[in-house]
VEXLUMTOR-242828 format. One record per residue (C-alpha): x, y, z. Coordinates in steps of 0.5 Angstrom, whole numbers. Each point is the difference from the previous one (the first is absolute). Layout:
<atoms>
+-------+-------+-------+
:  east : north :    up :
+-------+-------+-------+
:     X :     Y :     Z :
...
+-------+-------+-------+
</atoms>
This chain:
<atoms>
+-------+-------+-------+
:  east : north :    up :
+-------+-------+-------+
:   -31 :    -4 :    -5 :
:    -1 :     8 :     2 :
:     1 :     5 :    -4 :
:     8 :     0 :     1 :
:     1 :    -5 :    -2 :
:     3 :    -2 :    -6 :
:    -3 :    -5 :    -4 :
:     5 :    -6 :     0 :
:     3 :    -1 :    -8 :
:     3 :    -6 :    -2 :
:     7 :    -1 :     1 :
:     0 :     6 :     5 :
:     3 :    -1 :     7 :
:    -3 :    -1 :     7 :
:     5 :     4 :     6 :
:    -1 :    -1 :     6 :
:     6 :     4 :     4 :
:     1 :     0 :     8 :
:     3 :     7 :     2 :
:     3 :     1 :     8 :
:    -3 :     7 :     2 :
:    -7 :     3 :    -2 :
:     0 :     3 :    -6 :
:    -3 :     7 :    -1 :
:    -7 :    -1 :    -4 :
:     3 :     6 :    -5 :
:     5 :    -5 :    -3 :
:    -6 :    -3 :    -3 :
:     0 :     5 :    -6 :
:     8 :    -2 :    -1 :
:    -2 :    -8 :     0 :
:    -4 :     1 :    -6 :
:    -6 :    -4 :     2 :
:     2 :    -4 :     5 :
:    -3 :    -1 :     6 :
:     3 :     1 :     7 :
:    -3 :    -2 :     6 :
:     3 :     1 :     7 :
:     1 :    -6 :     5 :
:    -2 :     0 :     8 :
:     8 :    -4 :     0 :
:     2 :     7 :    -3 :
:     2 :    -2 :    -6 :
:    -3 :     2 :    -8 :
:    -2 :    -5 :    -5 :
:    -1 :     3 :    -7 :
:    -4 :    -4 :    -5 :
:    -2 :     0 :    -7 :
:     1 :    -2 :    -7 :
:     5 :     3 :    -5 :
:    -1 :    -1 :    -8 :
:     7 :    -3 :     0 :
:     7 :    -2 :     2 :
:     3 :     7 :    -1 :
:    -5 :     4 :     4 :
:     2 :    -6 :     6 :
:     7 :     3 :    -1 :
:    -2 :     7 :     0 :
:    -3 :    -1 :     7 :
:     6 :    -4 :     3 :
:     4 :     7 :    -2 :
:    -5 :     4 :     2 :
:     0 :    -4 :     7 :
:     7 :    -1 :     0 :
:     0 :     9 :    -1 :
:    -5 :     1 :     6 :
:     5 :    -3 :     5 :
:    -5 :    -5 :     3 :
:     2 :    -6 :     3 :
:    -3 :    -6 :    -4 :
:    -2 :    -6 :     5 :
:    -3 :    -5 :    -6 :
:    -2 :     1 :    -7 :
:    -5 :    -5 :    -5 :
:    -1 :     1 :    -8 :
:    -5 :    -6 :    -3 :
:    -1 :     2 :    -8 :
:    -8 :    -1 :    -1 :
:    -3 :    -4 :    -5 :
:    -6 :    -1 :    -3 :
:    -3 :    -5 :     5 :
:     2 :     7 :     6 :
:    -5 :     5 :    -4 :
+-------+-------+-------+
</atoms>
C-alpha cells in the first residue's frame, strides 16, 4: 500500500464508484481519502475503504450534492481475511 492509502480496518467498507466525466484532481480533498483515477473512456473511478456504513452514506450525498452522473456504484465490507 502507498502512503495514501488507508490501512483497511475490519468491518469497513470498500467503494468502487464509476462517474460519467473526468473529475477535477482538487475533489480529491472533498472525498476524504479516496482515490480518484480518470479513464481513457473519459470516466472517473473513485475507490478506497470508509470506516463504516454512515461514512458510505455521507458520499452518496456528497455525490448526489456534487451534481454528477453516477454510472455504477459497488460496496463490499472487509473482513479480517481482506487485511
Amino acid at each position: 500500500m502507498n502512503d495514501k492509502t488507508p490501512t483497511p480496518l475490519e468491518g469497513s467498507i470498500n467503494i468502487k464508484v464509476v462517474i460519467k466525466g473526468h473529475l477535477d484532481n482538487w475533489l480529491q480533498n472533498h472525498f476524504a481519502g479516496l482515490i480518484i483515477n480518470h479513464e481513457l473512456e473519459g470516466n472517473s473511478v473513485l475507490s478506497g475503504n470508509l470506516p463504516d456504513l454512515a461514512a458510505f452514506y455521507g458520499l452518496i450525498l456528497k455525490l448526489r450534492d456534487s451534481g454528477v452522473d453516477l454510472l455504477s456504484l459497488e460496496a463490499s465490507k472487509l473482513t479480517e481475511e481482506d487485511r
